[in-house]
FISE-564129 format. One line per field, with one value per atom (N, C-alpha, C): atom name; residue number from 0; residue in one letter; z, y, x. Coordinates in Angstrom, 3 decimals, always signed. Last residue first. Example, Ala and Ser with C-alpha at 12.3 -4.5 7.8 and 13.67 -1.06 7.14 Angstrom:
2
name = N / CA / C / N / CA / C
resi = 1 / 1 / 1 / 0 / 0 / 0
resn = S / S / S / A / A / A
Z = +7.080 / +7.140 / +7.870 / +7.800 / +7.800 / +7.800
Y = -2.250 / -1.060 / +0.030 / -5.690 / -4.500 / -3.300
X = +12.850 / +13.670 / +12.900 / +13.190 / +12.300 / +13.200
***
This chain:
73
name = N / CA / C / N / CA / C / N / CA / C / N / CA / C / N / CA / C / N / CA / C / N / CA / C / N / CA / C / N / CA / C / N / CA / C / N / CA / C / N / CA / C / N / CA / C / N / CA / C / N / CA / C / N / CA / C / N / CA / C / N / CA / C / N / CA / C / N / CA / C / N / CA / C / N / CA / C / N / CA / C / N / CA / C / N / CA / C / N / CA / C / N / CA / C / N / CA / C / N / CA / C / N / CA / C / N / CA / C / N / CA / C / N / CA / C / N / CA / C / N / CA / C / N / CA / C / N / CA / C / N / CA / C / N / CA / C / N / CA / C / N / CA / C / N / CA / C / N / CA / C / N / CA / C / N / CA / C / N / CA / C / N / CA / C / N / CA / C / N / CA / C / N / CA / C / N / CA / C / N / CA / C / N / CA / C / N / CA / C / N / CA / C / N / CA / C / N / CA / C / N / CA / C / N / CA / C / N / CA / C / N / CA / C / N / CA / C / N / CA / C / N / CA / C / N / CA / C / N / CA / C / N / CA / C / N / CA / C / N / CA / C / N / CA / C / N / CA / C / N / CA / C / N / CA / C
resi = 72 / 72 / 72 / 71 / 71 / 71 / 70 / 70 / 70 / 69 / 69 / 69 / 68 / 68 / 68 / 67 / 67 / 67 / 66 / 66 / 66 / 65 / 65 / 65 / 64 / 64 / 64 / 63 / 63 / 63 / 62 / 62 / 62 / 61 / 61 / 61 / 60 / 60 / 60 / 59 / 59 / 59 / 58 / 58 / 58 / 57 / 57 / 57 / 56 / 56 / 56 / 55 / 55 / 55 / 54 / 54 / 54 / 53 / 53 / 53 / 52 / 52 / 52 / 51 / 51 / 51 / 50 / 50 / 50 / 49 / 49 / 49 / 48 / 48 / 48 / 47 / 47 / 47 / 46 / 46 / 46 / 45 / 45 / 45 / 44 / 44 / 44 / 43 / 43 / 43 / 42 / 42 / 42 / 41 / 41 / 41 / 40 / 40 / 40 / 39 / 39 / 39 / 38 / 38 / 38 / 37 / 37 / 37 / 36 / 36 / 36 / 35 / 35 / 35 / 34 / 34 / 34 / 33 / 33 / 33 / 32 / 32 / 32 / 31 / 31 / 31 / 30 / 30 / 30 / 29 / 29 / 29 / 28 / 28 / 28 / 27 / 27 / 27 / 26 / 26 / 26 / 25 / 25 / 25 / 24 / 24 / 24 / 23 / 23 / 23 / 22 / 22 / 22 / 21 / 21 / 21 / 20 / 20 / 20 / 19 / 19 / 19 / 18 / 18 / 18 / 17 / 17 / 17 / 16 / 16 / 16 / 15 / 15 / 15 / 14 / 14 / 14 / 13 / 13 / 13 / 12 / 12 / 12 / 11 / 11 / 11 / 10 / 10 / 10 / 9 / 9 / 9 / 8 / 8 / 8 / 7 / 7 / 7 / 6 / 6 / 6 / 5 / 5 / 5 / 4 / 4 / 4 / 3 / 3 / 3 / 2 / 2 / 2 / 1 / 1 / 1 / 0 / 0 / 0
resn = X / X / X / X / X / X / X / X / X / X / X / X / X / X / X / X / X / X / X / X / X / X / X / X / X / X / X / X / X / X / X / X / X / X / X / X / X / X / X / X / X / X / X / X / X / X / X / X / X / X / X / X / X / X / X / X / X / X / X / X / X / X / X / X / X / X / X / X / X / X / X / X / X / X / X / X / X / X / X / X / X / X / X / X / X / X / X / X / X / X / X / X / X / X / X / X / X / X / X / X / X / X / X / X / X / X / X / X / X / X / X / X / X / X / X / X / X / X / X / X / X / X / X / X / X / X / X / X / X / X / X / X / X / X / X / X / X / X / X / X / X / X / X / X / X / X / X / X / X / X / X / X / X / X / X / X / X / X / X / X / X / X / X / X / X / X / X / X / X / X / X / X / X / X / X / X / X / X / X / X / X / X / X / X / X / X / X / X / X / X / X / X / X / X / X / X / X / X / X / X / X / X / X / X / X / X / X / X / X / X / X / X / X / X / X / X / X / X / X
Z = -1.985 / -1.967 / -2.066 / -2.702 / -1.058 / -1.175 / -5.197 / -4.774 / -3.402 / -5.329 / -5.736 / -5.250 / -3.829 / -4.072 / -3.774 / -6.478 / -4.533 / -3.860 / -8.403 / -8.153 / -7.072 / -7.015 / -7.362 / -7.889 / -6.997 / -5.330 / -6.184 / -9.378 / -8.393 / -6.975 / -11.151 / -11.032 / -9.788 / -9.679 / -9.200 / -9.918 / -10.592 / -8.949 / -8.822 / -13.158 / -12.690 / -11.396 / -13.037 / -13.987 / -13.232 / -11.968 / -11.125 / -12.187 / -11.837 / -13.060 / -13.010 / -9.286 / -9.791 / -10.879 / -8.923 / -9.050 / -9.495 / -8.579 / -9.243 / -9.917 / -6.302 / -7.116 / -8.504 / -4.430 / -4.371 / -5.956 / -4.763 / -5.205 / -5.427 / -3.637 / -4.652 / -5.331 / -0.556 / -1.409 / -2.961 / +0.283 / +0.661 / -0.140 / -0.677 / -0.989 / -0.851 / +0.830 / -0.339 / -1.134 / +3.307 / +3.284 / +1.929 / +2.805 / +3.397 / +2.918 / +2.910 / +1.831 / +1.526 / +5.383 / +4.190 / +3.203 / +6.661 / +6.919 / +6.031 / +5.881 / +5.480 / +5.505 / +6.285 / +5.118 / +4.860 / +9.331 / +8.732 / +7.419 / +9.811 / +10.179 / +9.703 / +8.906 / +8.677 / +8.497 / +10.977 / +9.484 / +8.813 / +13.128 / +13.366 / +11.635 / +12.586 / +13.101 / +12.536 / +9.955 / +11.053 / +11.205 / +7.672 / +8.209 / +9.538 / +7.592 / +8.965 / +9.210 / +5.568 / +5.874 / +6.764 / +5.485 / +5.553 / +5.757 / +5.599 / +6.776 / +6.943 / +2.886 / +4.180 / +5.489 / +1.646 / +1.866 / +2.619 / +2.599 / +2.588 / +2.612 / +1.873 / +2.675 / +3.303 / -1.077 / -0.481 / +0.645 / -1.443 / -1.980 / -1.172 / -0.605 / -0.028 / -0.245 / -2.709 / -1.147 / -0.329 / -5.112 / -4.791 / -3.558 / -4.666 / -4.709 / -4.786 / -3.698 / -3.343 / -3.188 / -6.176 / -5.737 / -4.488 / -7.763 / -8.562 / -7.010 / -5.767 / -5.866 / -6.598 / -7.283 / -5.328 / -5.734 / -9.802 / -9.207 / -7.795 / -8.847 / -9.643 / -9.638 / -7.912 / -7.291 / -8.030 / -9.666 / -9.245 / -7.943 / -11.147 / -11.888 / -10.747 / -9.546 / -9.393 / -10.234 / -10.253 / -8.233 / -8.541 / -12.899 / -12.320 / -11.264 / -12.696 / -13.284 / -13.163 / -11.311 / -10.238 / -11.457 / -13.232 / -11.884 / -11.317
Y = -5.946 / -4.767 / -4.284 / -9.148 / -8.555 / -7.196 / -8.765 / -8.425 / -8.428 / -8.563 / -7.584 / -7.576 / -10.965 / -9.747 / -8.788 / -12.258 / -12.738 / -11.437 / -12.398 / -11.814 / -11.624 / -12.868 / -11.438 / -11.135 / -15.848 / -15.112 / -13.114 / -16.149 / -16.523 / -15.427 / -15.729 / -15.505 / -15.245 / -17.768 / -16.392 / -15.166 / -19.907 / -19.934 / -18.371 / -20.261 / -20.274 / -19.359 / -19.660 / -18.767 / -18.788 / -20.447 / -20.931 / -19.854 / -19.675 / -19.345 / -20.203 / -18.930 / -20.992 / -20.670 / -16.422 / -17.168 / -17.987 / -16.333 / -15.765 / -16.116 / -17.695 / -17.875 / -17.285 / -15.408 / -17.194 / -17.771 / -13.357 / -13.392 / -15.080 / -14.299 / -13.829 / -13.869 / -14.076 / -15.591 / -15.317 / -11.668 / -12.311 / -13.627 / -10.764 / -9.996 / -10.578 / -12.512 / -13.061 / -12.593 / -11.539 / -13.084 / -13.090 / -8.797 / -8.776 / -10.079 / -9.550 / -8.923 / -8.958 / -10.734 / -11.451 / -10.407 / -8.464 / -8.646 / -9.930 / -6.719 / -6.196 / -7.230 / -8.262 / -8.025 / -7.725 / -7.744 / -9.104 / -9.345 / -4.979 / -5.852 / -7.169 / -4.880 / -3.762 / -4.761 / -6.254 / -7.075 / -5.803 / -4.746 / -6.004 / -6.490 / -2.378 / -2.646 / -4.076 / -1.387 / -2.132 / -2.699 / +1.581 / -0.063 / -0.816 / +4.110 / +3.608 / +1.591 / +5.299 / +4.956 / +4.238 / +5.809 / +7.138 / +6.691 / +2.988 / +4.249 / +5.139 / +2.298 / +1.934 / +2.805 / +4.591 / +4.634 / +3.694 / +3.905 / +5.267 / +5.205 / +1.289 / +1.559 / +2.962 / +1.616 / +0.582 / +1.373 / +2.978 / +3.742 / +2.802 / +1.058 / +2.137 / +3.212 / -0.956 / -1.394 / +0.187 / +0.213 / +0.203 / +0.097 / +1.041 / +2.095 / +1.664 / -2.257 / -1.307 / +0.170 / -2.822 / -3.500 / -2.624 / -1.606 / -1.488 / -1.556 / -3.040 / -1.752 / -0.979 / -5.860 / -5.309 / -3.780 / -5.674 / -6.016 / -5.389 / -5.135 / -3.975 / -4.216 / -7.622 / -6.974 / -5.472 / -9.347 / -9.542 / -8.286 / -8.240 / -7.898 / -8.457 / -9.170 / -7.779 / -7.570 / -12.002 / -11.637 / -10.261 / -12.273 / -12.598 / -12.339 / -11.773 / -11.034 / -11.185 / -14.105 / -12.248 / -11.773 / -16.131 / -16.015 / -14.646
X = +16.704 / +16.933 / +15.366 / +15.885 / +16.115 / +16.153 / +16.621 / +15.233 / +15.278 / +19.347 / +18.484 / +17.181 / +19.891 / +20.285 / +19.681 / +18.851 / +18.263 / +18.610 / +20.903 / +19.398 / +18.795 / +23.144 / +22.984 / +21.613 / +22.963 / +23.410 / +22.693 / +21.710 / +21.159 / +21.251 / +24.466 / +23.250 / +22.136 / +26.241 / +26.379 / +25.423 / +24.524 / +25.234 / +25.379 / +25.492 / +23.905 / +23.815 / +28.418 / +27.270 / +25.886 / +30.918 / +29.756 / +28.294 / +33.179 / +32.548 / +31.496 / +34.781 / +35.064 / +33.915 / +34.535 / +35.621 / +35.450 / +31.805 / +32.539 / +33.613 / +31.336 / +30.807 / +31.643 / +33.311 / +33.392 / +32.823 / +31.378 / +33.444 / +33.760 / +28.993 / +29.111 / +30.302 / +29.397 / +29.868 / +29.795 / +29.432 / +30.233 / +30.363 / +27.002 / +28.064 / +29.385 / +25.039 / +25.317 / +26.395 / +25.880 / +26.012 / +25.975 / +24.376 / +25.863 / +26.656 / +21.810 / +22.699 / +23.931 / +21.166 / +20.827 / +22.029 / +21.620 / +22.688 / +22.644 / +19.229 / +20.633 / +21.564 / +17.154 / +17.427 / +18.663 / +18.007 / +17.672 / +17.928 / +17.715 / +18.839 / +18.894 / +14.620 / +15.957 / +17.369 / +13.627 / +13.556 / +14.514 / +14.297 / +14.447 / +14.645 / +12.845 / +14.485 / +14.992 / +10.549 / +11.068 / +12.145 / +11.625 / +11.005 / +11.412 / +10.939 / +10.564 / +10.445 / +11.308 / +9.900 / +10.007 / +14.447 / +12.831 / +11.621 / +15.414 / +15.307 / +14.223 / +14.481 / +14.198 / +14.296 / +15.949 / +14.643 / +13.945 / +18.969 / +18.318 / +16.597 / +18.776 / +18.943 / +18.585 / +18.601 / +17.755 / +17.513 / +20.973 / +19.807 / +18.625 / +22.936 / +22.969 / +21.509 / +22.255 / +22.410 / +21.924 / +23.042 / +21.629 / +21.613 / +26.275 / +25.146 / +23.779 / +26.905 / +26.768 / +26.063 / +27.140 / +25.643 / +25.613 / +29.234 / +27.931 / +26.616 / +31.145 / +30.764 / +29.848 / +30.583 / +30.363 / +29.808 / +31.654 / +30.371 / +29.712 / +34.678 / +33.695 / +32.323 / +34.809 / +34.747 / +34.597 / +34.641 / +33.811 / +33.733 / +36.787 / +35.585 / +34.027 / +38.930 / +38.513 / +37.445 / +38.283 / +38.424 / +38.258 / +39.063 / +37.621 / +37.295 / +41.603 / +40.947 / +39.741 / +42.741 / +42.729 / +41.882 / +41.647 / +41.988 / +41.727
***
């Protein structure tokens, strides 16, 4: 239960420092606004169901949400 809700949430904060490094060099090279905001907020949506997945030990499922993830990054 809560022990899978805060490990999924030590996850976050892992995906976090790439999010933020992503984000930094998107910025420096100027990617476009529009797909900027698109990618990011793709990121945001999977950050958000990831805990979900997590929770109910959904393995394939929360695979998936945290690769997609990543390569959105």
């Amino acid at each position: 239960g809560i022990d899978r809700i805060i490990a999924a949430q030590y996850n976050t904060f892992e995906a976090c420092t790439y999010m933020l490094c992503t984000f930094y060099v998107g910025a420096s090279l100027s990617v476009p606004k529009l797909l900027f905001a698109k990618l990011a907020s793709l990121i945001l949506a999977l950050r958000l169901v990831y805990p979900v997945a997590y929770y109910l030990d959904l393995d394939l499922l929360r695979t998936q949400i945290w690769l997609t993830g990543l390569y959105v990054c």
